[in-house]
C-alpha positions as CSV (number, residue, x, y, z in Angstrom):
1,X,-36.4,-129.6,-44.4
2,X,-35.3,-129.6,-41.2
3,X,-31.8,-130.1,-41.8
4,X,-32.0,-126.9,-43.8
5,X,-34.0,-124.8,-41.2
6,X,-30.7,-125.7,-38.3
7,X,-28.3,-124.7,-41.4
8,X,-29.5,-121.9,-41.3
9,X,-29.2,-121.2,-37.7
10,X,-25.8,-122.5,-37.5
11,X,-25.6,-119.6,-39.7
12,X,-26.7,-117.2,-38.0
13,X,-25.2,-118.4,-34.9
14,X,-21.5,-117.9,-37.1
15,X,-22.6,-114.3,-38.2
16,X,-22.9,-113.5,-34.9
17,X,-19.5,-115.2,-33.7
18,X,-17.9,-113.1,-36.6
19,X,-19.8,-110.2,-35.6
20,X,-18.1,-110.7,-32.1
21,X,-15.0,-110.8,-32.9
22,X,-15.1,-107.7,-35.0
23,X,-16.5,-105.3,-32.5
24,X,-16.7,-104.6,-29.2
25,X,-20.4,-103.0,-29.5
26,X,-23.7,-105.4,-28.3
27,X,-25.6,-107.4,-30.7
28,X,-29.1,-107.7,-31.6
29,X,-29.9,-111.3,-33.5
30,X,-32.5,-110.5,-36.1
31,X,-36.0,-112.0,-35.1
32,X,-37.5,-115.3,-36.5
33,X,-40.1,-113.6,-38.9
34,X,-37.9,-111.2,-40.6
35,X,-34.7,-113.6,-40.9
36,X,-36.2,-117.1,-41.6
37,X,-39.8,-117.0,-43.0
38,X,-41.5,-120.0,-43.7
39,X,-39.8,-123.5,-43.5
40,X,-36.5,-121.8,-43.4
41,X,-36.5,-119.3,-46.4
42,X,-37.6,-115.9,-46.7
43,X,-40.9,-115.3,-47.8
44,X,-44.4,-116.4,-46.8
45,X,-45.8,-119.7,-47.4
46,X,-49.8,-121.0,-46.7
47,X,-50.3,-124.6,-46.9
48,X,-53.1,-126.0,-48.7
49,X,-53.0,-129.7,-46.9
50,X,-53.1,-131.6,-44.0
51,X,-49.9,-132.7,-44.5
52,X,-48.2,-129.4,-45.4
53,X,-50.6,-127.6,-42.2
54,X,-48.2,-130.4,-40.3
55,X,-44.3,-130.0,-41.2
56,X,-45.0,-125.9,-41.3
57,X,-45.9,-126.6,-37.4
58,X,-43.0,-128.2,-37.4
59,X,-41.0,-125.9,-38.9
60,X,-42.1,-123.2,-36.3
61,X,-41.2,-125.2,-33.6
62,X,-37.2,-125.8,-35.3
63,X,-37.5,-122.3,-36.1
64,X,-38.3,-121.1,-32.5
65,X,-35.2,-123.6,-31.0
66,X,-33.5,-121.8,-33.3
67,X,-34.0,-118.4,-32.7
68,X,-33.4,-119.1,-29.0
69,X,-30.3,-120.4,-29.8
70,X,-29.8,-117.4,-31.5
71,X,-30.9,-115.3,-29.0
72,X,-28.9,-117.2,-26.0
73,X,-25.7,-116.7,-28.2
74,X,-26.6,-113.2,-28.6
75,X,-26.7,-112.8,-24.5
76,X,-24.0,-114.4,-23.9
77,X,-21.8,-112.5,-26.4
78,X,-23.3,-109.4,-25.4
79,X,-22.6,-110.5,-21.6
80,X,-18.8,-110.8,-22.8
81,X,-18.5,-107.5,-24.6
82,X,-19.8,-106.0,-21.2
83,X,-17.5,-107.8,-19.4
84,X,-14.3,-107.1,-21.6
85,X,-15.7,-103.2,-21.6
86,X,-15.3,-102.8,-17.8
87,X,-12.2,-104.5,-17.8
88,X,-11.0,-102.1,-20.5
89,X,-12.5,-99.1,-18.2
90,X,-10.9,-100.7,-15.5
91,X,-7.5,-100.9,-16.9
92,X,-8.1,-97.2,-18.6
93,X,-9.3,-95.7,-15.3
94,X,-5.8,-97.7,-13.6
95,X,-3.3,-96.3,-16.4
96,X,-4.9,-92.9,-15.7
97,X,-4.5,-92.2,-11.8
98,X,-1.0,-93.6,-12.1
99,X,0.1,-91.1,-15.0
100,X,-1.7,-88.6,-12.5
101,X,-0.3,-89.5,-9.7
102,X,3.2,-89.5,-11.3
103,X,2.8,-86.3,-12.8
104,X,2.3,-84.7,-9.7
105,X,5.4,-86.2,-7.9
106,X,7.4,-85.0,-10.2
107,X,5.9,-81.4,-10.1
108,X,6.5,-81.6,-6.3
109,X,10.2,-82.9,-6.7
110,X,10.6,-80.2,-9.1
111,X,9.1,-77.6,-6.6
112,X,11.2,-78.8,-3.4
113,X,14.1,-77.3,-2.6
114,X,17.1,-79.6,-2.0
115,X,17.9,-81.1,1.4
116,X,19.9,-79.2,3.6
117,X,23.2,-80.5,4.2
118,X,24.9,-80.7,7.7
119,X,27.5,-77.6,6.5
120,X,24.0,-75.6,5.4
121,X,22.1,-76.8,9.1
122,X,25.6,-75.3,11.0
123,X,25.6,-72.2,8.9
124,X,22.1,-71.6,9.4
125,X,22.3,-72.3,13.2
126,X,25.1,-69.7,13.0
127,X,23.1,-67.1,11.4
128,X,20.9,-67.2,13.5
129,X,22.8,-66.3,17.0
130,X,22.6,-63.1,17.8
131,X,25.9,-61.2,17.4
132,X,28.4,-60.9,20.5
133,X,28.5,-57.7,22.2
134,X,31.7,-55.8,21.4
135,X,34.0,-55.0,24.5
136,X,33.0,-51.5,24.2
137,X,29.5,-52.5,25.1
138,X,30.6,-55.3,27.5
139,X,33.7,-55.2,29.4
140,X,34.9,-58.7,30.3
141,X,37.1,-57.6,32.8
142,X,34.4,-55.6,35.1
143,X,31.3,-56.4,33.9
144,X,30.2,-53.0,33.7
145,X,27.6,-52.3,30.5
146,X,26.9,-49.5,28.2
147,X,23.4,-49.2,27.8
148,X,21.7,-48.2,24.3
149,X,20.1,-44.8,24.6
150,X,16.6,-46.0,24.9
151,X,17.3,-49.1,27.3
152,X,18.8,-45.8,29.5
153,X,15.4,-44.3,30.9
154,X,14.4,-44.7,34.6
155,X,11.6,-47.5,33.8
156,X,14.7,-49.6,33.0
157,X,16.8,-48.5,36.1
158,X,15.5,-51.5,38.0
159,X,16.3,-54.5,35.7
160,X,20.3,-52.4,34.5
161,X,21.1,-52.8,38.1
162,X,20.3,-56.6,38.8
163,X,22.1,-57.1,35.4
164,X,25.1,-55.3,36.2
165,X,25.3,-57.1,39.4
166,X,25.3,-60.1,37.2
167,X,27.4,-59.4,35.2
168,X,30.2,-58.3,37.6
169,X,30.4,-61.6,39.6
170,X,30.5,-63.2,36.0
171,X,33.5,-61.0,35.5
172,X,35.0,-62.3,38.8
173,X,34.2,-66.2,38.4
174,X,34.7,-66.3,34.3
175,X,31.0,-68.1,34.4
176,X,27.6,-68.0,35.4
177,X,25.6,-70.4,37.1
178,X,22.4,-71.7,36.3
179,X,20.4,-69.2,39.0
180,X,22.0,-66.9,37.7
181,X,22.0,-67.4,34.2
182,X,18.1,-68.5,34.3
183,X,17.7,-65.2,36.1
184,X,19.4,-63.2,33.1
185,X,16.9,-64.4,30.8
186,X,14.4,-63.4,32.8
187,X,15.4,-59.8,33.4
188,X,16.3,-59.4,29.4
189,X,13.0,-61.1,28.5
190,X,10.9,-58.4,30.6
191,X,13.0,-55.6,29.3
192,X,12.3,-56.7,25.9
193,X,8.1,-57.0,26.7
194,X,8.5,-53.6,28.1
195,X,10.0,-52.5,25.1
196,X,7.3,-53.7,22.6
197,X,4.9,-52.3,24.4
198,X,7.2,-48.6,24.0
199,X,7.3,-49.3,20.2
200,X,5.6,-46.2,18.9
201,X,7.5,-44.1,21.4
202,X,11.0,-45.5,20.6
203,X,12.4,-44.1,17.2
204,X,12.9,-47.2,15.1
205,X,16.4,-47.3,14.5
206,X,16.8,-46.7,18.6
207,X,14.0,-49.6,18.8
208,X,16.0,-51.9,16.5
209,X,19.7,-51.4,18.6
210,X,17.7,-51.7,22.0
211,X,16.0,-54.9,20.7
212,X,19.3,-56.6,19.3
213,X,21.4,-55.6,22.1
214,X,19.0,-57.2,25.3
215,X,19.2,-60.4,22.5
216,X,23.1,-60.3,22.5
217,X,23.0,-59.7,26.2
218,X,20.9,-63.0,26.9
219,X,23.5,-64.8,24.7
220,X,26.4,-63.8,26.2
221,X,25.4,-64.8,29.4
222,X,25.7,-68.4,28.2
223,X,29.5,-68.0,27.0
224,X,32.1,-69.0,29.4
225,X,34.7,-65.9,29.2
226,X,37.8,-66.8,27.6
């Protein structure tokens, strides 16, 4: 009897292994009432002696190692399942931000705009300089200067004269030396703050010439003459 009672939780014990290994879902072992019933088989049972009061006790007690067998099995298989779920999570949640995170590299790389290369970085530097001014508006040889009409007003008389004085001895000398150079940019960078502030009295196209020609005229004064 009692042979029969641990077959049939050996039983049990291997539906739930198969059980296992055939889902990923927790298990619930049936309970000892419902599965076994009296002295291993299903059904009820009353005993009518002594001696049959005695081996169902002892039946119960096989019945309840049993079901906690069961039950521990149950546990632990449901303790594994857990375990292999967050690893699965784990590995899901992993696979995810890297496919994210490559995605979006390579919508950036495709956004970015190629490096520049050292012929682009020249040309770009070159753009940038403001133009020379022709002779007609600079005369190497004297130094002497033709104003733009709105760079020709009195409040500018001032700041023409140190220039032209500049500009003479750089005629003379071919060069101009850091004083005086240093003090070019400083007369050119007032002229052009005064200017700003004359914007809305300055027609813009006279605005515009004025503005590019103190730029050109703070350039020049870092060429050699040649």
């Amino acid at each position: 009897m009692r042979g029969r009672i641990l077959c049939g939780a050996a039983v049990a014990a291997a539906g739930a292994a198969i059980a296992f290994a055939q889902t990923s879902q927790p298990i619930t072992p049936p309970s000892d009432s419902s599965y076994y019933g009296y002295y291993g088989y299903p059904g009820s049972y009353h005993s009518s002696t002594a001696g049959e009061s005695y081996a169902h006790g002892m039946a119960d007690v096989v019945r309840s190692q049993g079901q906690a067998n069961l039950n521990n099995s149950a546990a632990a298989i449901n303790y594994s399942i857990t375990q292999r779920n967050e690893i699965d999570n784990r590995a899901a949640w992993t696979s995810t931000y890297f496919q994210m995170r490559d995605e979006n590299k390579r919508a950036r790389d495709a956004e970015r705009r190629p490096r520049a290369t050292m012929s682009d970085l020249v040309r770009y530097a070159q753009e940038g300089k403001p133009k020379p001014l022709s002779p007609s508006e600079l005369d190497a040889v004297t130094g002497s200067v033709r104003w733009p009409l709105a760079l020709q007003v009195p409040g500018y008389a001032k700041d023409r004269a140190e220039l032209e004085k500049i500009l003479a001895g750089r005629a003379s000398k071919g060069t101009l030396g850091p004083a005086d150079y240093m003090k070019v940019r400083q007369l050119t960078t007032a002229m052009l703050g005064q200017l700003k502030e004359q914007i809305r009295d300055v027609p813009p196209e006279q605005y515009t010439l004025a503005k590019r020609f103190l730029e050109s005229l703070a350039y020049e004064a870092t060429r050699p003459l040649g």
